[in-house]
DOKOLRO-744734 format. One record per residue (C-alpha): x, y, z. Coordinates in steps of 0.1 Angstrom, whole numbers, plus 5000, padded with zeros to 4 digits. Example, Ala and Ser with C-alpha at 12.3 -4.5 7.8 and 13.67 -1.06 7.14 Angstrom:
BEGIN
512349555078 513749895071 
REM end
This chain:
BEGIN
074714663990 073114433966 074214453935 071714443908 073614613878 077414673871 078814883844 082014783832 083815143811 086214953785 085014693757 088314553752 090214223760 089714303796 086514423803 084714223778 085513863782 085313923820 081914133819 080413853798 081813523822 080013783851 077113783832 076613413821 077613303859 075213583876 072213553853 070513753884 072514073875 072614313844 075914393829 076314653806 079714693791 080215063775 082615253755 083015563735 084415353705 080815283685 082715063660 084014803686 080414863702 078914753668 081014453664 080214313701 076214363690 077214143655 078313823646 081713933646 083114013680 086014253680 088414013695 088813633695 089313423723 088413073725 084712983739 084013363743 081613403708 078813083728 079013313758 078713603741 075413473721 074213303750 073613593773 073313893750 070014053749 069513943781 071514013810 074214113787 074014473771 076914633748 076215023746 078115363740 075615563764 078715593788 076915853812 073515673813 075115303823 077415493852 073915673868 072115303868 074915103878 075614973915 078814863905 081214993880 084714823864 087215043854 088914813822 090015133800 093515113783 097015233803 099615263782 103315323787 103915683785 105215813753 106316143765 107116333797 108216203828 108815853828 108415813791 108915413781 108315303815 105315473835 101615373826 099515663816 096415683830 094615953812 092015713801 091515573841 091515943854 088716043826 086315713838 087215853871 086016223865 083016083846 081915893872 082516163898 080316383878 077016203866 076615963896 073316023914 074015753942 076715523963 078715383937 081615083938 084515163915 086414863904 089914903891 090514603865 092814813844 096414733852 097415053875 100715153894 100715133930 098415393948 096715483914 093515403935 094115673959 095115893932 090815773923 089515863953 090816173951 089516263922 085816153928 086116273964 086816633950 084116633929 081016443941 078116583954 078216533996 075616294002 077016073974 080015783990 082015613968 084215283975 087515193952 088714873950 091514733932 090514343914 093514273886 092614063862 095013753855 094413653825 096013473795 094813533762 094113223746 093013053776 091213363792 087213213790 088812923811 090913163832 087613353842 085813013848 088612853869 090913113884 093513043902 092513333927 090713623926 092413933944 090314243957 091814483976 090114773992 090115024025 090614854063 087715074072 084314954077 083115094046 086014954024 085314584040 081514624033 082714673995 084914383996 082314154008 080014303982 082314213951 083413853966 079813813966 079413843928 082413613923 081013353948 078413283923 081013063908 084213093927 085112893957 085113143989 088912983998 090213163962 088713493969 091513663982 091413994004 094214244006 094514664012 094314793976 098214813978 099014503979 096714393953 097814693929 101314593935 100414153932 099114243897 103014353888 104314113907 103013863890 103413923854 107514043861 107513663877 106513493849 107813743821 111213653843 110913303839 110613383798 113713543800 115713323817 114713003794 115313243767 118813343779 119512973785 118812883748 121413113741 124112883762 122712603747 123612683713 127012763724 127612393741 125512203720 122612163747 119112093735 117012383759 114612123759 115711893776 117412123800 114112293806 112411943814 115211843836 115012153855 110512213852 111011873874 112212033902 109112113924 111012433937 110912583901 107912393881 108112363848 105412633838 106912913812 110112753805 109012743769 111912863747 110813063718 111613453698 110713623733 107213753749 104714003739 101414113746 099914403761 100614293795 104314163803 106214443791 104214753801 104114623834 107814483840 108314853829 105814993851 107314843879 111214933866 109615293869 108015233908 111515123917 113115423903 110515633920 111215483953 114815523946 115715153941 117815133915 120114833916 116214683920 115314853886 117914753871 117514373877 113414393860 115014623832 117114323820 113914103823 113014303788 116714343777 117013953774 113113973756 114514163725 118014043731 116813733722 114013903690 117114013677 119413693680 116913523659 116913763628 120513773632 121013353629 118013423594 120313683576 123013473588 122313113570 120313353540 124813373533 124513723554 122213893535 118313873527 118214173504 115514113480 114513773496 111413623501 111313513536 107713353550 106513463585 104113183596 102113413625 102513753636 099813723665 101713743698 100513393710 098313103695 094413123702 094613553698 094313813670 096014013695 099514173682 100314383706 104514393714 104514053691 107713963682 106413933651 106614323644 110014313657 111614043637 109514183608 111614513617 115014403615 114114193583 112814473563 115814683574 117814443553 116014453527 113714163524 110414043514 108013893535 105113713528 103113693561 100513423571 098313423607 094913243607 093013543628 095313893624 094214073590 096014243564 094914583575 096514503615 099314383597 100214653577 099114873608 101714743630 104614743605 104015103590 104415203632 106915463631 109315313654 109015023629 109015103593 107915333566 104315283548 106215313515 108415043529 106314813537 103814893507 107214793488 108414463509 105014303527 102314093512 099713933537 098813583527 095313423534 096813043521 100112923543 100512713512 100613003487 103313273520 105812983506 106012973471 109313073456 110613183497 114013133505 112613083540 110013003568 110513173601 108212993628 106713323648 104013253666 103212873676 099312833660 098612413661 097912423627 101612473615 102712123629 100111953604 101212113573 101911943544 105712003545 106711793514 104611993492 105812333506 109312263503 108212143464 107312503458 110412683474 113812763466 116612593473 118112553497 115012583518 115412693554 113112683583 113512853615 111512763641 110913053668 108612863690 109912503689 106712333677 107912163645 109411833634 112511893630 113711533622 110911443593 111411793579 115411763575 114611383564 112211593536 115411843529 114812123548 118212273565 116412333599 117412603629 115212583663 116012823691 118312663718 119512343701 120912213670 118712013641 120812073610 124811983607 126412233605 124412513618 124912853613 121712963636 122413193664 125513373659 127313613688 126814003688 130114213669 129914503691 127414683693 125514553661 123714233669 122814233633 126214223617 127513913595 130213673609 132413433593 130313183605 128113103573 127112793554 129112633527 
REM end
């Protein structure tokens, strides 16, 4: 098969940064991304794209109109198209049977019933969603038990590995590109037909074959590696503080190593994103399934060190605020999950945000791409606040000059370039005294700004004598006050 149009079901951070590199690379083929969601339709066909990611927008404008199409006729896109991407949403369950761990695929299974029951002709169905192991079978069925007989249909499983911030260059320049599919002939003539779009622009030697287990599982794999690797740095910090180690320097001595690299040995408040949890969970649920459980257990503590560590850092704020932040104005410079995003999903942000306004303070909240209304969104969440509580205790700032005026404090959340080139004199002018800043991401200078006044905390090292950052759980209550406090 030669494929002349794909169809990708999902306009998301998935499907359309990846749909649009496809279509800028393979100006032969039409892409047509779709979804039932006419707003976030609207805003790909504006000026405004839903989402930002760097370099996306000249792509976006460069092929749109074109080869590029943005469109909510779901049913019409899915007749015409050769080949179709599945890039819908798959949540952790919220109820049921595996509830916090398992993905729920109600969104996959409806693409996969749509499909089965408009397609007029042979059809290639792409997973790109992040599924559980033999949710690809689980798609076959389905479209098996419902096609008309003289229609065939191939699934293949082709994660995405991106990182949002860097995604455009991800897409440009992978590292690899997995597809797995069937060992029968029909399954390898799909393989070869999807490496052949990506060989417009990926070397052959990346373009990596597998069954469709392998790759569904590889997807996991890889983001439990790396959200691993988070967690251990992170968990080191916390010995560092203890000794009087700089995390820094340990994670340079160590990154040296060739055996371990020193990729994601960045200290900071913990991960977030749409990706690393759900799927360290996802797999924490497989393990259970298969009856591993000493397994399980190991991945579950990959996300008990991840808000271990969320929570340590509140703790050390209400700790130097003299153990209580009631009524206090405390700054939140980002609430993104990473730098380069307006994605906020699992931010540690929300989290630290949570335990703050438990105790009573105000926060002032500053991120150059999230908006007031995601903002308030994410913190009204039930499992986060109340809407009368945060109508009460949040203000969303559009000036990082103006989130510090009269705070108590600036904690560092998310690690945007723009806060190392503050002007730093004139924001501690306009603060109370003393002025603390806690730096969650390690991207500050901590020297000039104690040299300015400021009493500084950083995760996994000490800046300020007599530090007060950090302090060890009482019980149960990792938010309880210690005798450890400032004079």
């Amino acid at each position: 098969m030669s494929v002349k149009k794909i169809c990708c079901i999902g306009a998301g951070y998935v499907g359309g940064p990846t749909c649009s590199v496809i279509a800028k690379e393979c100006p032969h083929i039409r892409v047509t991304i779709v979804d039932i969601n006419a707003d976030r339709i609207a805003a790909w066909n504006s000026n405004e794209l839903p989402i930002y990611e760097p370099e996306l927008e000249d792509i976006v404008m460069s092929c749109r109109g074109k080869n590029l199409f943005f469109s909510t006729e779901v049913e019409k896109e899915i007749i015409e198209a050769d080949l179709i991407f599945i890039s819908v949403n798959t949540p952790t369950k919220t109820y049921g049977v595996g509830k916090g761990r398992a993905a729920d695929l109600k969104y996959v299974e409806a693409c996969a019933r749509t499909i089965a029951a408009v397609s007029k002709s042979d059809k290639i169905v792409v997973e790109k969603s992040t599924v559980p192991v033999k949710a690809a079978a689980s798609i076959q069925r389905i479209l098996g038990a419902n096609m008309n007989l003289d229609i065939k249909f191939q699934v293949l499983s082709n994660p995405e590995f991106l990182a949002e911030g860097t995604a455009i260059q991800n897409l440009l320049h992978p590292d690899r590109v997995l597809i797995g599919g069937e060992e029968s002939k029909a399954g390898k003539k799909a393989i070869e037909t999807l490496s052949e779009v990506y060989s417009n622009w990926v070397p052959k030697e990346k373009i990596i074959t597998t069954n469709t287990w392998s790759s569904e599982l590889s997807k996991l794999a890889a983001n439990a590696f790396l959200a691993q690797r988070i967690s251990s740095i992170n968990a080191m910090s916390a010995v560092c503080e203890a000794t009087g180690a700089d995390v820094e320097e340990v994670a340079n001595a160590i990154g040296m190593d060739t055996r371990i690299g020193n990729k994601f040995l960045k200290a900071s408040v913990g991960f977030g994103g749409s990706c690393f949890q759900k799927d360290v969970l996802n797999l924490v649920y497989l393990c259970e399934s298969l009856n591993l459980p000493k397994v399980a257990q190991y991945w579950q503590q990959v996300i008990e060190i991840n808000n271990y560590q969320r929570k340590r850092f509140a703790s050390g704020i209400i700790n130097c605020l003299f153990n209580t932040v009631s009524g206090k104005k405390i700054t939140l410079f980002g609430f993104a999950f990473k730098k380069d995003t307006g994605d906020t999903r699992e931010s540690s942000a929300i989290y630290i945000s949570k335990y703050l306004l438990d105790e009573g303070a105000k926060l002032a909240i500053y991120d150059p791409k999230v908006s007031r209304r995601q903002i308030i969104s994410d913190l009204s969440h039930p499992t986060i606040s109340t809407p009368e509580k945060v109508a009460e205790l949040v203000t969303s700032v559009t000036d990082p000059y103006e989130a510090c005026k009269d705070s108590h404090a600036i904690a560092v959340c998310t690690e945007w370039d723009m806060f190392k080139d503050l002007d730093y004199k004139r924001i501690f002018d306009c603060m109370l005294k003393p002025a603390f800043i806690f730096d969650g991401r390690g991207i500050l200078p901590h020297e000039e700004l104690n040299s300015i006044g400021f009493h500084v905390e950083a995760i996994g090292k000490t800046v300020s004598k007599g530090s007060a950052f950090m302090v060890q759980s009482n019980g149960n209550n990792i938010l309880s006050p210690t005798s450890r406090v400032l004079p």
